[in-house]
C-alpha positions in Angstrom: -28.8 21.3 23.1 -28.4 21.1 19.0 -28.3 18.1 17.6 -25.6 16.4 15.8 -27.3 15.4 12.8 -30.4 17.2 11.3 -32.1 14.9 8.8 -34.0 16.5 6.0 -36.7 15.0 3.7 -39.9 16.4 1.7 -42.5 14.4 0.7 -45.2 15.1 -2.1 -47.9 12.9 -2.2 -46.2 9.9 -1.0 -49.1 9.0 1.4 -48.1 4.7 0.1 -44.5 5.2 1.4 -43.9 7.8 4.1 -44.7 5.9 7.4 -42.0 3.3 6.5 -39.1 5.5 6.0 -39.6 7.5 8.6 -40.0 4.6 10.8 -36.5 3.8 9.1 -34.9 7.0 10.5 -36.2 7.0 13.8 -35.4 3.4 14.5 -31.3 4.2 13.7 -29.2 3.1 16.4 -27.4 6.3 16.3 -30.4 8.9 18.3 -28.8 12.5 18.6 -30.6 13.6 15.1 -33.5 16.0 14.1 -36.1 15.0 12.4 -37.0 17.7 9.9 -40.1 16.9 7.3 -41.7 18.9 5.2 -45.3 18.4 3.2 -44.4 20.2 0.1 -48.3 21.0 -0.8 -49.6 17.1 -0.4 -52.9 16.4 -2.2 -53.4 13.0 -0.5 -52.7 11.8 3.2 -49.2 12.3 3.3 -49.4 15.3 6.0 -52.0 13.4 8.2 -49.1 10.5 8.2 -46.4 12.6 9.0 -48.3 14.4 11.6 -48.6 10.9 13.5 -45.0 10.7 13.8 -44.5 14.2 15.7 -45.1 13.0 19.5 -41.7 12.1 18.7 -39.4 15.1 20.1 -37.2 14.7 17.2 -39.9 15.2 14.8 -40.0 18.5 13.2 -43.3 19.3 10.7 -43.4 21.8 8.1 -46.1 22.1 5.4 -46.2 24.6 2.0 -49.8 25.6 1.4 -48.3 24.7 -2.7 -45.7 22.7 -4.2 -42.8 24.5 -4.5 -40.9 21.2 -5.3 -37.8 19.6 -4.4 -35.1 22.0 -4.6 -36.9 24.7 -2.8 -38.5 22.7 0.0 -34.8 21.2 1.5 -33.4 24.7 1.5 -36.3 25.5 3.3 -35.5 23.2 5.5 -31.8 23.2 5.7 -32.2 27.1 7.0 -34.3 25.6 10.0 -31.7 23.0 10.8 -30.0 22.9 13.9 -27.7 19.9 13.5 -23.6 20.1 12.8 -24.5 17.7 9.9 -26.8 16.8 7.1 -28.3 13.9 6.4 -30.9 13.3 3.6 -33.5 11.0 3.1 -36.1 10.4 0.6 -40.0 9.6 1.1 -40.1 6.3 -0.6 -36.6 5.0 0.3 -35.5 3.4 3.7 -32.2 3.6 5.4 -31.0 0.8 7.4 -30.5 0.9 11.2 -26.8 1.7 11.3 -26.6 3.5 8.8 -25.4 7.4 10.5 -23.4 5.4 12.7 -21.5 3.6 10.0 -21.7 7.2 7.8 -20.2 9.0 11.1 -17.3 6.5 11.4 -16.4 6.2 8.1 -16.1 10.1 8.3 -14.2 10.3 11.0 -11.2 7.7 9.9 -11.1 9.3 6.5 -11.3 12.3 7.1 -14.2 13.8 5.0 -16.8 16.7 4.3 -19.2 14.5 2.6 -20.0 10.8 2.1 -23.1 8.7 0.8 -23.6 4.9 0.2 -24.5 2.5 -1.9 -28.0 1.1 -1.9 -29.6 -2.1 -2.6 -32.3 -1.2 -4.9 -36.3 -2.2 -3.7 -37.2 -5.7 -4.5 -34.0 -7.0 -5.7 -30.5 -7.8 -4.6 -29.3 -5.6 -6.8 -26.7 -2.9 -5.4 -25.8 0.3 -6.9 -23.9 2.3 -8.1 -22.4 -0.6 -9.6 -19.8 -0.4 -11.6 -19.2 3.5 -11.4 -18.4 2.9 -7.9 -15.1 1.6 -8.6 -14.2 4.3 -10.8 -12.5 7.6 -10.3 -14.9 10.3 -8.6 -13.1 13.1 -11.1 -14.1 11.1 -13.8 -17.8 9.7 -13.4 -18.7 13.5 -12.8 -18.6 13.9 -15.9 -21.3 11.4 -16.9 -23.5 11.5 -14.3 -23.8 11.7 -11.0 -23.0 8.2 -8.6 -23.9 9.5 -5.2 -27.3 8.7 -3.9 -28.8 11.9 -2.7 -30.9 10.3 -0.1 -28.2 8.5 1.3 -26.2 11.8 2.1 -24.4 12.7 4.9 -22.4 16.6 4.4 -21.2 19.1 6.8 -23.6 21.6 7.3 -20.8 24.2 6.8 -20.4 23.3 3.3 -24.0 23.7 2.7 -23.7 27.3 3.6 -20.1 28.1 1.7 -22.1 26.5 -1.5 -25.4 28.4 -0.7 -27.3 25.1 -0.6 -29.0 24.0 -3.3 -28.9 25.9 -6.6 -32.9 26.6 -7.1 -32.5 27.4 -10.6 -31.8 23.4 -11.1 -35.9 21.9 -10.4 -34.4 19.0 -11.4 -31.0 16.9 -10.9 -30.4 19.4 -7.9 -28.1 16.2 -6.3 -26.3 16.3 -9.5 -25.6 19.8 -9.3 -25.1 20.0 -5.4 -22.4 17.2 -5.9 -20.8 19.4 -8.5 -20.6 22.4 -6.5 -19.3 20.6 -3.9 -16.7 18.8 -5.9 -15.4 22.1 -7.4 -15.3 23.9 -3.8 -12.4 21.5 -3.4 -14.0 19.3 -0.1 -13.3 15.5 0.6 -16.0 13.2 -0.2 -16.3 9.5 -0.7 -19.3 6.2 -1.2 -19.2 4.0 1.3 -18.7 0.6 -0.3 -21.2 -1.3 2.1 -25.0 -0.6 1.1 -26.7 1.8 4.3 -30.1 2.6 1.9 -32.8 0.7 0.3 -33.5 3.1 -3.1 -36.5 2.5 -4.9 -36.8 2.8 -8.1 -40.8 2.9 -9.4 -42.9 5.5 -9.8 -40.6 7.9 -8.2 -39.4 12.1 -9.6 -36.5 10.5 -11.5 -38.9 8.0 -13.7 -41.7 10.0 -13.8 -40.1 13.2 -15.1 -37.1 11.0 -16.9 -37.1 14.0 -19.8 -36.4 16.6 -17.0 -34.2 15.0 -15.1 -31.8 14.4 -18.1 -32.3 17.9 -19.9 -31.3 19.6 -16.1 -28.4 16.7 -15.5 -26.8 17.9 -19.0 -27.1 21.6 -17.7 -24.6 20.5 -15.2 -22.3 18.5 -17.2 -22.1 21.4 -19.8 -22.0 23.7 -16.5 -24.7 26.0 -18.0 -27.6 27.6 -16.5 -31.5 25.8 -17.2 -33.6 28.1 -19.3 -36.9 26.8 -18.1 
């Protein structure tokens, strides 16, 4: 029987955070899900880790012999995914307990395609977005991108009318995806009540902050990346 929900996450070299949000997955209250991780070329222990958490049933491995990064590795896994929804989640982030049961709901009474949350950010009490949440969607676009892409939830349908992720964006592929699927015309809303704990150190948007912004103007000027 296919699952509601397929969860998707890749992890490269994360060995510090992993256990903990997957623990955070599995331990939702809301248990018809998939489970799908991939090791996207690990040089640490991040694959022994995630290997631990396969006796669960739910718990789906994959591996890349190299790092094909990001982008790559979730359509990789979206194309294995069994589930009538989405769900992301990133390596060094946590979601809290009811947080695809609250996503599901709020769904459901509004009517949507696609919704995310706000997050408290790590170590603080601190919730964001922040002051882009109250604006309109139409208009923050433009600027940047206020959906959290680990706290996604999106009909796998629209996945496949978009094509999933655009590969040619290495970078701010969350941006773009949002994009796409704000331009394809589907309903999509945040959640005002925080479902996600985002961290914020030493993660692919600090650490490449140069990329991340030169790809994130690509799709504000809706151009292509010429690296």
């Amino acid at each position: 029987m296919k699952p509601l929900i397929s969860v998707i996450m890749s992890v490269y070299n994360d060995s510090k955070n992993i256990g903990n949000s997957i623990e955070s997955i599995l331990n939702q209250d809301f248990k018809d899900f998939e489970f799908l991780i991939m090791d996207d070329g690990s040089t640490d222990e991040s694959y022994e880790i995630i290997d631990i958490y396969s006796k669960d049933t739910r718990v789906k491995v994959f591996k890349n012999n190299e790092n094909l990064g990001l982008t790559k590795s979730l359509n990789i896994l979206l194309e294995a995914s069994q589930g009538t929804f989405i769900a992301r989640q990133d390596s060094d982030d946590l979601s809290l307990t009811t947080r695809f049961t609250k996503q599901l709901q709020f769904m459901n009474d509004k009517n949507l395609d696609f919704c995310g949350s706000r997050a408290i950010i790590k170590g603080s009490t601190k919730v964001t977005p922040n002051r882009s949440y109250y604006l309109p969607l139409k208009l923050t676009l433009k600027i940047k991108n206020p959906f959290i892409h680990g706290s996604l939830l999106i009909k796998k349908s629209i996945m496949k009318d978009i094509n999933n992720y655009d590969e040619r964006f290495f970078y701010s592929q969350d941006y773009k995806l949002v994009k796409d699927i704000f331009n394809s015309g589907y309903s999509m809303k945040i959640i005002r009540e925080p479902l996600y704990v985002l961290n914020l150190e030493n993660n692919i948007s600090t650490n490449h902050k140069d990329k991340q912004e030169y790809y994130a103007d690509c799709v504000r000027k809706n151009i292509i990346p010429n690296e």
